[in-house]
Every structure is written in C-alpha cells, then in structure tokens.
C-alpha positions as CSV (number, residue, x, y, z in Angstrom):
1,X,8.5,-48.4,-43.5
2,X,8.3,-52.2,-43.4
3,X,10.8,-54.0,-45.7
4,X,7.8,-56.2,-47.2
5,X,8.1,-60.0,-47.5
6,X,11.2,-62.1,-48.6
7,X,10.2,-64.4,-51.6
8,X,13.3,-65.8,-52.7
9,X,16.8,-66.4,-52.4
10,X,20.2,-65.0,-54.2
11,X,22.6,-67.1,-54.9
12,X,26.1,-65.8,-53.5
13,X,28.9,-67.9,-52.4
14,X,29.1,-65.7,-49.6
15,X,26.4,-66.7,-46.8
16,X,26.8,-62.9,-45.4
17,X,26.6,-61.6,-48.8
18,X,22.8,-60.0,-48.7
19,X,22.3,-60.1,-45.1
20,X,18.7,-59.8,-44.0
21,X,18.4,-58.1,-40.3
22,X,20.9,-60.4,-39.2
23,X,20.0,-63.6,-40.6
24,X,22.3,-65.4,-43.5
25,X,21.3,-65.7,-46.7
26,X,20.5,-63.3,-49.5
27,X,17.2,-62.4,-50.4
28,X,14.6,-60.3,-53.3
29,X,13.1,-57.8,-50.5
30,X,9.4,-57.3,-51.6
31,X,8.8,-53.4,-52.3
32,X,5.4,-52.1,-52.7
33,X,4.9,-55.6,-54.2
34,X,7.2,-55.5,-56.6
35,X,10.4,-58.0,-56.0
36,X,13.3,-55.6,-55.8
37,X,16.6,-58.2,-56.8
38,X,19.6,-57.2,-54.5
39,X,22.5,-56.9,-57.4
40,X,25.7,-55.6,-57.5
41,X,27.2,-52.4,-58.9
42,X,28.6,-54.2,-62.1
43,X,26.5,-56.7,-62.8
44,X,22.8,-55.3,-62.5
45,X,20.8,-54.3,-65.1
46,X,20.4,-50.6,-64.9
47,X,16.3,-50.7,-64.3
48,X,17.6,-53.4,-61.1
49,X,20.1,-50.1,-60.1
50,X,17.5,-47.7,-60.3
51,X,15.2,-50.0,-58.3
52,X,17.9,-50.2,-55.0
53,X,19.0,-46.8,-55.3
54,X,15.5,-45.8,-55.3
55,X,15.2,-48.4,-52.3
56,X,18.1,-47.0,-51.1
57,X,16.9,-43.2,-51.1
58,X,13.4,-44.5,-49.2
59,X,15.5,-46.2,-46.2
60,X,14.8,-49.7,-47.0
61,X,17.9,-50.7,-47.3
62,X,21.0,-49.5,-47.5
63,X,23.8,-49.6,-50.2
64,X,27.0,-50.0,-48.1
65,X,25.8,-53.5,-47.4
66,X,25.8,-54.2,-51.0
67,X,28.2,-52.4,-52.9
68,X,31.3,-50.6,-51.4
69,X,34.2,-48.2,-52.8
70,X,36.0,-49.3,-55.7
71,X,33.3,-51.3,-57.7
72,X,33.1,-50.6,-60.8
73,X,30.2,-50.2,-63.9
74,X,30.9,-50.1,-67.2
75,X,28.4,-47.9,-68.9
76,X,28.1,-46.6,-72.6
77,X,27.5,-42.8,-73.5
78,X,25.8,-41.6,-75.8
79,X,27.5,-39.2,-78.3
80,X,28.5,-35.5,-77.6
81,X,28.3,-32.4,-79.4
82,X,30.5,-29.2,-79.0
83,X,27.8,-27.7,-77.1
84,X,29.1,-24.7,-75.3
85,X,33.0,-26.1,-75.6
86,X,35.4,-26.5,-78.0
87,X,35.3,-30.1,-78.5
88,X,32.7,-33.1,-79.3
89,X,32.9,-36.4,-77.9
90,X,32.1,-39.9,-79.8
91,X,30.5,-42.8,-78.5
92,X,32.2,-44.7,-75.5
93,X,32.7,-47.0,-73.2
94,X,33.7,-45.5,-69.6
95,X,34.2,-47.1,-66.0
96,X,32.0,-45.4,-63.7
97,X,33.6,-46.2,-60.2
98,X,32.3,-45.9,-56.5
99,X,34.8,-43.1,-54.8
100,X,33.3,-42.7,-51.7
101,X,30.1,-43.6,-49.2
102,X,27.9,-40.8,-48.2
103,X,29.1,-37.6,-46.8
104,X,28.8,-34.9,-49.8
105,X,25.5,-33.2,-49.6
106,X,22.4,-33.3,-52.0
107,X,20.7,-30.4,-53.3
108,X,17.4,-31.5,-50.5
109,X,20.0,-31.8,-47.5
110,X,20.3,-35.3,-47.2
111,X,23.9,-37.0,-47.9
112,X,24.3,-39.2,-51.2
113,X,24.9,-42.8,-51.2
114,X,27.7,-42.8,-52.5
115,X,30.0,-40.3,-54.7
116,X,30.2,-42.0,-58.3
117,X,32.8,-41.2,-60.9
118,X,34.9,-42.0,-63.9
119,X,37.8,-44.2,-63.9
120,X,39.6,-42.8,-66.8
121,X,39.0,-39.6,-68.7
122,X,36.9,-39.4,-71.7
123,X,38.8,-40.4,-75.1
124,X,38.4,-36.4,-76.0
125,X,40.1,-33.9,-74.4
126,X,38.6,-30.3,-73.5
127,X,39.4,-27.0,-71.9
128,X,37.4,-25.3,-68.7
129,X,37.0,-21.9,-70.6
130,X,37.7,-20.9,-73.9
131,X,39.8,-18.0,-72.5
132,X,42.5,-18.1,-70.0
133,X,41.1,-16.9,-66.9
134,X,39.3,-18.8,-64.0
135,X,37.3,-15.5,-63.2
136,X,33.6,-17.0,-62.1
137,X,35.2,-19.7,-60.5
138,X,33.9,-23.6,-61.0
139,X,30.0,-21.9,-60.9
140,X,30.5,-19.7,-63.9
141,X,32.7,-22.2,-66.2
142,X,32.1,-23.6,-69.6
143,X,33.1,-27.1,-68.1
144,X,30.5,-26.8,-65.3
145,X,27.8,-25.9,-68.1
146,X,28.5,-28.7,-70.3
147,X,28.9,-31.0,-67.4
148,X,25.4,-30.0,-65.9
149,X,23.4,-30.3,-69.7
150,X,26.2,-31.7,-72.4
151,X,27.4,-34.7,-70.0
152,X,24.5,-35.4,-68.3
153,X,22.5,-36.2,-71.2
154,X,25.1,-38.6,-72.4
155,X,24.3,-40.9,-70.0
156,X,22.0,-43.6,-70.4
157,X,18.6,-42.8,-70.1
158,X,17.9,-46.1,-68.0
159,X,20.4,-44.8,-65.7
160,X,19.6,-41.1,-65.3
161,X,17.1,-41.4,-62.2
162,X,20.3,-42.6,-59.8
163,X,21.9,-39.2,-60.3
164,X,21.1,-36.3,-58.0
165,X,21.3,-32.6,-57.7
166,X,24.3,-31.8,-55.2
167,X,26.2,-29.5,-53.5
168,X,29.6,-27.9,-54.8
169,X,32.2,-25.8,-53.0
170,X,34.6,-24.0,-54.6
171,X,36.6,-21.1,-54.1
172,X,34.5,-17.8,-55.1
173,X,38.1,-16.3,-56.2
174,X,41.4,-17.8,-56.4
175,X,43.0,-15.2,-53.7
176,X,39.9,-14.7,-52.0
177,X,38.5,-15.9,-48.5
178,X,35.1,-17.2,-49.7
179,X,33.7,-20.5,-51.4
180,X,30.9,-20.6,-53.7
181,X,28.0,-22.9,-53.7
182,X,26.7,-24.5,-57.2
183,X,24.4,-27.1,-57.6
184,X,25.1,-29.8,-59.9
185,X,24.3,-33.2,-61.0
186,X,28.3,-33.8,-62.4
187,X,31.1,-31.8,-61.6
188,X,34.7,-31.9,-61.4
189,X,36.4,-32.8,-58.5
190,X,38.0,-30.2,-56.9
191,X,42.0,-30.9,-55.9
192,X,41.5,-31.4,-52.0
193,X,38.6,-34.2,-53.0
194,X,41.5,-35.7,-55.3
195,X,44.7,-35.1,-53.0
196,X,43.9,-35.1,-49.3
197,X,46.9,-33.4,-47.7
198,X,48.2,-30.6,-45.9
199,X,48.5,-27.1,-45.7
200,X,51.1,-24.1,-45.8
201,X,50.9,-20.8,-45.1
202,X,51.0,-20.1,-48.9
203,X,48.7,-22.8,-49.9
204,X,47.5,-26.3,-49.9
205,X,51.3,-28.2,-50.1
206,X,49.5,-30.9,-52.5
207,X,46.7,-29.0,-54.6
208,X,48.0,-25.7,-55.3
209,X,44.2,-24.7,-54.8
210,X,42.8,-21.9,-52.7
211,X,43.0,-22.6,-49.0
212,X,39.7,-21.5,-47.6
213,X,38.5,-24.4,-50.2
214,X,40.9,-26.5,-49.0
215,X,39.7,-26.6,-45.5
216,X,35.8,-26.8,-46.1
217,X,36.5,-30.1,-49.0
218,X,37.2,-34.1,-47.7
219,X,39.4,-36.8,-50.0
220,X,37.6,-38.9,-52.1
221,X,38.7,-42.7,-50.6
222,X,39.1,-44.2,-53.8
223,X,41.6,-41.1,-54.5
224,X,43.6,-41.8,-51.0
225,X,45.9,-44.7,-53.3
226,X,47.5,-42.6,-55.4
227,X,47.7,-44.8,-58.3
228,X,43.6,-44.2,-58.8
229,X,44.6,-40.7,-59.3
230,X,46.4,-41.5,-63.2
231,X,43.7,-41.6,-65.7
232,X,44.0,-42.6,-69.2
233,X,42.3,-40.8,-72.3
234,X,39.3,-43.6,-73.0
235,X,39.5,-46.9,-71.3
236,X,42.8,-47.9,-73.2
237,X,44.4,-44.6,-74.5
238,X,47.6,-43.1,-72.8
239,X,48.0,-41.5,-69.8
240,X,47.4,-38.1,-69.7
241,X,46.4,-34.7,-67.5
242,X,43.4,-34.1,-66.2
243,X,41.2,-31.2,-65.0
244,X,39.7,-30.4,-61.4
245,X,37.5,-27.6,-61.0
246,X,39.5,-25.5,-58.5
247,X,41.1,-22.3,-59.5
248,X,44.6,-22.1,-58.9
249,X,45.6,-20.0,-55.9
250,X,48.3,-18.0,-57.3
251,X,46.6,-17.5,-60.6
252,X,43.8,-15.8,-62.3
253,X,44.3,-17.7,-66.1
254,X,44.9,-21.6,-63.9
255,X,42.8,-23.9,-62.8
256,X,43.8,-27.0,-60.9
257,X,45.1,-30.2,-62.5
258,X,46.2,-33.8,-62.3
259,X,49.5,-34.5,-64.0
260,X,49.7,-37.7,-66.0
261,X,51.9,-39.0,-62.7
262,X,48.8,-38.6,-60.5
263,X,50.4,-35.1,-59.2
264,X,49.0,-31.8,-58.3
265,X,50.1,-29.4,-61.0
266,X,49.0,-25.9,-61.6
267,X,50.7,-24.0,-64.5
268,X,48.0,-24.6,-67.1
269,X,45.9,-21.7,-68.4
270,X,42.2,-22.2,-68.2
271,X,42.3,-22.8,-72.2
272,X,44.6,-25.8,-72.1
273,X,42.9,-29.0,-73.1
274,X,43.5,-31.9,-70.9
275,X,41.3,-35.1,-69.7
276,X,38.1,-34.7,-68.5
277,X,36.4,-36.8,-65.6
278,X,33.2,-35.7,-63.7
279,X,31.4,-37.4,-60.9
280,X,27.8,-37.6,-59.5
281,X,25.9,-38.4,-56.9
282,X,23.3,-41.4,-56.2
C-alpha cells in the first residue's frame, strides 16, 4: 500500500526524528486522505495514537521508528467496581510504559507492536482468587476475569481500539509438563517475562515458576534493569508486592510474585492481596 502524499512538516530538533524512506525531515503521511500527525507515545492525543497504531497495524509505517521501549503515557482510568474480586478501585492516574517491541503473539497470528504495561501498581491492592489455591491456572483465575472485563473497561474509551486480543502461556498445573493458552486483551505478566534468568533442575533459579513455562516465555526489556521491576501502590504510594500470573511450582495455594525489592518471591497464598499491574498489546 502506497504511503500517500507528504503535506507538511513536524517540527523536531532532531533532523532523523520522523524519517521518511531515507530522507530527513519529519512529515504528516497522508492516509486514505486523512493527515495522519506522526506523535509520540506521551505527547499524542489519544485519537492521534489510535490513528498510527491503526497505521501501524496496516504496514504503513512502523512504530519502532517512532516510539521505542521505555516511553511512557500517562493515562486516567475510569473507576472500578468489585466486580468478580474482592476489591474496587477509584479513579487514577497510571504510567502506561512501552516494555518491549514486537514478539508476543496476537490472537490473529500476527506479533504486536509493542507490549504495553503499567509502571506502578494500581493505588488498590487485590488477590488472584478468593481462595488459596492456583488450581485452573492463570486461564481460570479471578484476576484474569477481571483483567479481561473489570480492567479493560477502565481504560479510556478514546484509547481502547490500540489494545488487542493476545496470546498467554502459562503453566496448565504448577507440577505439570504442559502450558495453557488464554486469550486476553490484559494479563499479568508471568515471572520469566519479569525475571529473565536461569534454570535448575528444581526450578527456574529466579521465578520460582513452573519450568515448562519457563522455557516457552521471553523477558520483557524494560524488565531486564531490575530497578523497573519495583512498583509502587499508585504513582506516589510506597513500594510494595506485586502479582504475576504464574503458579508457583512447588505449590498448589501460590502464585508467583514480585517482592517490594524487585525479587522473585513465592510463599504467598493465592488469597494474599498485593499490587496489581497488567499489560496489553497494540
């Protein structure tokens, strides 16, 4: 598909800011003739994100020129009801921050643009299940419910079309030899997508998660500093815990954590409340 005409120029300091097949200067590409504004991650207005993500998704241009791992979004949600959890969330302010370019798969196939999640934890803290087990995995957890209807509606409605359907693994047991595959539009991240690292022969060394899921998952890059792995409760609360979705592997009451010193922890029962952070994918 031809890019359309270039009708006028962005200003950047930068003369390689908005490159244009090579040529210097940035530009408004032209699409279906509509002037789609090249903008970054921060700054655009969300109807000028939705217009170069949907550019994006049509292979007109491509993102990583534009934006890269580790800008960050402010964006306000909406209120939150205990809907199928324990706890309700107020109206906030969150940091939604680009972790990594590409690679985890859609729902259709294709690979995202980029993996897009929370700075911080939500203000509120919450459990995964009400009970303590991790039985059903990430696929048949409260968290994973409210993340997929609760949390998705909180976000802006002017910003709801970047987010797609994708692809989760997760171990189908703790001790068992299979993953599961859900399809979400936000999830958790599991520990290997949080901690990289090695493995033992009784377990992940950093996640304390099940290994078959260990070996199938890739690290986040915004996760590989390990100071990006501390998140605070809200934008300016304390630090504090936070959930991943994969079930312990020793365990059938654990899942996976995040200890308030960016460390893999796993000795909290699935009813525990602790920060909660979910990701998507545009």
């Amino acid at each position: 598909m031809a890019k359309g005409n270039f009708i006028d120029y962005v200003v950047s300091d930068n003369p390689n800011k908005y490159p244009n097949d090579g040529e210097q200067g940035g530009y408004w590409y032209e699409l279906y003739g509509t002037p789609l504004k090249i903008v970054t991650w921060a700054n655009g207005t969300d109807e000028e994100i939705v217009a170069m993500v949907e550019a994006a998704d049509q292979g007109i241009i491509n993102l990583s020129h534009y934006w890269a791992v580790g800008d960050t979004r402010t964006v306000h949600l909406s209120a939150m009801s205990a809907t199928g959890v324990g706890e309700s969330h107020a109206a906030q302010n969150v940091d939604l921050v680009l972790m990594h370019a590409g690679r985890y798969e859609l729902a259709d196939g294709s690979k995202c643009n980029f993996v897009v999640g929370q700075k911080n934890s939500l203000a509120e803290k919450g459990y995964m299940n009400s009970t303590d087990t991790n039985s059903g995995s990430w696929d048949g957890s409260a968290r994973r419910a409210w993340c997929n209807s609760t949390y998705k509606n909180a976000i802006p409605s002017t910003l709801q079309p970047i987010f797609k359907q994708f692809k989760t693994i997760t171990a189908q047991t703790y001790n068992g030899s299979t993953n599961q595959e859900s399809v979400d539009y936000f999830a958790l991240p599991a520990a290997k997508e949080v901690f990289g690292g090695s493995t033992t022969t009784a377990g992940p060394s950093t996640s304390y998660s099940n290994l078959t899921e260990f070996n199938t998952l890739f690290q986040f890059d915004w996760y590989e500093i390990a100071s990006n792995r501390i998140k605070k409760l809200g934008e300016t609360g304390s630090k504090n815990g936070w959930w991943v979705r994969s079930p312990g592997y020793d365990n059938s009451r654990y899942f996976c954590l995040v200890n308030s010193g960016g460390e893999a922890q796993c000795n909290f029962s699935a009813s525990s409340a602790l920060g909660l952070a979910p990701f998507g994918c545009i």
